[in-house]
N, C-alpha and C positions, 0 to 999 in steps of 0.2 A: 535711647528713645523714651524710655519708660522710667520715670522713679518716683513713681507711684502705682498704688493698688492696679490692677485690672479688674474693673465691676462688670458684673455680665449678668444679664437677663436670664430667667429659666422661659426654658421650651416647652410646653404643656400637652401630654400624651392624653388620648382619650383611650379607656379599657374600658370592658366589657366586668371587672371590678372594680372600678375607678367610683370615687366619693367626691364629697365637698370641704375635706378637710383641708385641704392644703389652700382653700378660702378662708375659711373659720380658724386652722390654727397659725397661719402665716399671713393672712390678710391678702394675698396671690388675686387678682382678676382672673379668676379660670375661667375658661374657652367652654368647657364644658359639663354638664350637670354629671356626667361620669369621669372626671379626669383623675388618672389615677398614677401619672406620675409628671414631675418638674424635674428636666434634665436641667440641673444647675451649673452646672462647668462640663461640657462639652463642645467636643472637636468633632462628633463623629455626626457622616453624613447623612443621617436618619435624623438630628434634630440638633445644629450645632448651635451652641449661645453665640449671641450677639454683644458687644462690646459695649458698656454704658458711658466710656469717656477716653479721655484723651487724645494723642494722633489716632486711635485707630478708631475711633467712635462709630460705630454702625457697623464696622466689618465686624466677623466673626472671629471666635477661638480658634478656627480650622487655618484661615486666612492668617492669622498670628505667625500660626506655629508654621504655616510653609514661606511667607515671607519675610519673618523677622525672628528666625527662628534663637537666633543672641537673647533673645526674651528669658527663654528655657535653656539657656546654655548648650544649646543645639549644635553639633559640629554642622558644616556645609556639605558634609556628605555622608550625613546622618538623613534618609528618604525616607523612614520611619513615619507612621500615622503617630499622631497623640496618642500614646500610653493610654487613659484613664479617662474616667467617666463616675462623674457625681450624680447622684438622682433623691430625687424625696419621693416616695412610693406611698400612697394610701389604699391599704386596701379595705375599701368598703363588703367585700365579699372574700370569699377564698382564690388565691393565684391558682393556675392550674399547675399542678405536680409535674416536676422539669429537671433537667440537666444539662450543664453546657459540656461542650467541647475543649480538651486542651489545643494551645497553639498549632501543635505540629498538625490532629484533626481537620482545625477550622481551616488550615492554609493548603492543606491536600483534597477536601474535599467540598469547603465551602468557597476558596481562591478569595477569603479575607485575612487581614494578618496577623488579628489574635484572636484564642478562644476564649472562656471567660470564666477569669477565679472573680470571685466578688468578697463581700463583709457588708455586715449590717450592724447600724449604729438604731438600735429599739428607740423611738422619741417620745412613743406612746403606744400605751397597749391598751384594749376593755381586759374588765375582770376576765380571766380564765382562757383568753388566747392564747393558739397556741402556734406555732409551724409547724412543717414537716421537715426532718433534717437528717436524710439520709434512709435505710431500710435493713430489714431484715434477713435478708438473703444470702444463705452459705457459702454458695456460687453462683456462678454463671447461666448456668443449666436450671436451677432455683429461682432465680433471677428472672430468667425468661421464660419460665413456666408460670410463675405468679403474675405476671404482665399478661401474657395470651388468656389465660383466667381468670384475671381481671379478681384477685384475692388481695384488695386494697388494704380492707383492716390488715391483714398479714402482713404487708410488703413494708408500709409505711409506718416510720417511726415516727412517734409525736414529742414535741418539746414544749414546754411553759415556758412563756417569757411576759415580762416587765421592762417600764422604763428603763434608760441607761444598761440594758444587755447589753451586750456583740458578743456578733456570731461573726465564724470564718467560714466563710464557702467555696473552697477551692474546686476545680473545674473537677469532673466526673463525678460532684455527691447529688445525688437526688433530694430536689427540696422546694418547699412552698412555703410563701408568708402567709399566715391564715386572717381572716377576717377580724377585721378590729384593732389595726397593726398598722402602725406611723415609722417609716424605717430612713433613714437615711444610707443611703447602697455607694460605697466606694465600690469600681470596680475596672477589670480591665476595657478599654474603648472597643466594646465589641456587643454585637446584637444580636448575636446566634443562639437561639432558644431553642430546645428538642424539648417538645410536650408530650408527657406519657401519659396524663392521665385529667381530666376537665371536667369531671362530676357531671359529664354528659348534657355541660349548657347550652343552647341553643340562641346567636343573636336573635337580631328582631324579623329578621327573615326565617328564622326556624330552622337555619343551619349550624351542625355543630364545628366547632372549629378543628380545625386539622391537629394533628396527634404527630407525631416520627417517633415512631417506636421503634423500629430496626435499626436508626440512627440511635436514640437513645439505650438503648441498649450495648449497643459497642463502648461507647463510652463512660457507661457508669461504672465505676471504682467496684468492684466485689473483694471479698465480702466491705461494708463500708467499716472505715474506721473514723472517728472524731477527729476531727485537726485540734492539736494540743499549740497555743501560743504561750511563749511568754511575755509576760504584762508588767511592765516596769512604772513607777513613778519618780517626780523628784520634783523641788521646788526652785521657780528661777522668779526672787521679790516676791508677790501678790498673786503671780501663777500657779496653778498646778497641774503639771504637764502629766498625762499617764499615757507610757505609750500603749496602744491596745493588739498593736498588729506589726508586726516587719518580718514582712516572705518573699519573698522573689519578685511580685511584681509592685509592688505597693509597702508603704509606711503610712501606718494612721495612729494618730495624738488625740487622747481628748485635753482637751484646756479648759480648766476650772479659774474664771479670774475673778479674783475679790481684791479689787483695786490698782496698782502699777506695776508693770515690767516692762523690762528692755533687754528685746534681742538681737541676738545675730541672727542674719544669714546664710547660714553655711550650708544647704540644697540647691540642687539646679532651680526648682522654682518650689513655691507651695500652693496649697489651693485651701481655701477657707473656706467651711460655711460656720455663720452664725446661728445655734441651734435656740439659744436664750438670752436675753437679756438687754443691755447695752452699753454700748463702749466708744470709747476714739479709740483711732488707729493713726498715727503723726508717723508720717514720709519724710526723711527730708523737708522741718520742719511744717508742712504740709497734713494738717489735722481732718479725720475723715469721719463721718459719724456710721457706725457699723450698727444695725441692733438683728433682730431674730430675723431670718429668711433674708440676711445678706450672704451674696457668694459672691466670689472674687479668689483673683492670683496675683501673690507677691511675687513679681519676675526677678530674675538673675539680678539687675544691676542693682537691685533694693540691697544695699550692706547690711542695714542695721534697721530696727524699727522700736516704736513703741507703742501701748495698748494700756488702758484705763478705764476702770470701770470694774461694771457687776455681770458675766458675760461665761457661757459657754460657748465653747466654739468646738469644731472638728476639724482638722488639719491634715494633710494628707501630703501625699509627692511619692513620686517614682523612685 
């Protein structure tokens, strides 16, 4: 059906930290003067993309993958949700301090069918941001005594980051993107957030937002330890591919291209976003103009492809 790209529209989240960046550094029409993230490749039903071409023009990524699911190299009796979820996240303020659920979690007590490892791809930082990436706490018991006591500075560990970080966030680590932070979030297709802690904001009604701390507490990882990956490079032509991430549920590539290459193939599918620059991408002789705040998936039946140009991109798949 397909051989050529899948271009898809992002879905514009409105937060309660949400900025104007993802107007100003993607050129994006945002919906709204706080919008604080672009799901760019989604299937999940809280904000699925929409298709920019071909047969399926107007349907959704969701619709894709349960009707033509050959796309992604899908068995027929593979019922599985879409794995994965792209997002571009601005936070114009601090996230509220959180932790997701593993699978087994999310499907026992939330009756969704993944819980949520993530990674973040830094696009931009201000001077001297920071996150919060993980905590303190010896145990369990520590753990949940520094939360009912509300002993933040203690609990919460701080990290410095810059352009072109990543970070891995596998499901039980407590953590926040702090203020002034452009991230681009591979993660698993899941919307299950357990908030421990919100600097006590209040919307515009003067309510503060809900908290699960009894939930969030079962599931954070004690004592925390850092996810160690290892980080590969190698050159294919004009490319430079580094992988940054391959765990269980996800593979993420940064690709550095200064000029021509020609690939294979060889994944169920991939999913692009362009972070910088611009480039063609040739389909089956089929030339496409890609530049910064383009997302899109190379489906199954694509063999081989090519790319030219001055161009980051981030790559990604199951």
């Amino acid at each position: 059906m397909y051989n050529e790209p899948i271009f898809l529209q992002p879905v514009f989240q409105e937060r309660i930290w949400g900025g104007q960046k993802l107007n100003t550094h993607f050129n994006y029409d945002i919906p709204y003067e706080d919008t604080g993230e672009a799901w760019v490749v989604s299937a999940h039903p809280n904000g699925p993309s929409v298709i920019k071409n071909g047969p399926l023009k107007g349907k959704t990524l969701a619709d894709a993958w349960l009707e033509h699911g050959e796309l992604f190299n899908k068995s027929k009796d593979n019922d599985d949700a879409y794995p994965l979820l792209v997002k571009i996240l601005d936070a114009a303020d601090d996230l509220s301090v959180q932790v997701h659920p593993n699978d087994q979690f999310a499907q026992e007590t939330e009756g969704v069918p993944y819980g949520k490892t993530e990674c973040w791809y830094v696009l931009s930082a201000e001077e001297g941001a920071e996150l919060v990436l993980g905590h303190h706490a010896a145990s369990r018991e520590e753990l949940e005594d520094m939360i009912d006591c509300g002993k933040w500075e203690q609990l919460l560990r701080h990290v410095s980051v810059k352009a072109g970080d990543f970070v891995y966030v596998p499901s039980g680590t407590i953590h926040a993107i702090g203020k002034g932070i452009v991230i681009l979030e591979i993660q698993q297709s899941s919307d299950i957030t357990y908030r421990v802690y919100d600097y006590d904001r209040t919307d515009a009604a003067g309510n503060k937002r809900e908290l699960h701390l009894e939930r969030a507490k079962q599931v954070t990882t004690v004592p925390h330890q850092d996810a160690k990956v290892e980080q590969t490079e190698k050159q294919i032509d004009d490319l430079r591919v580094k992988k940054l991430v391959k765990e269980k549920y996800f593979s993420v590539y940064h690709w550095d291209l200064k000029g021509k290459a020609s690939l294979e193939m060889n994944k169920d599918f991939l999913q692009v976003s362009v972070i910088a620059g611009l480039a063609k991408l040739t389909v089956n002789d089929q030339a496409f103009e890609i530049e910064k705040g383009t997302h899109f998936v190379i489906p199954h039946h694509v063999e081989a492809f090519r790319i030219s140009g001055l161009a980051e991109l981030v790559v990604s798949h199951p």
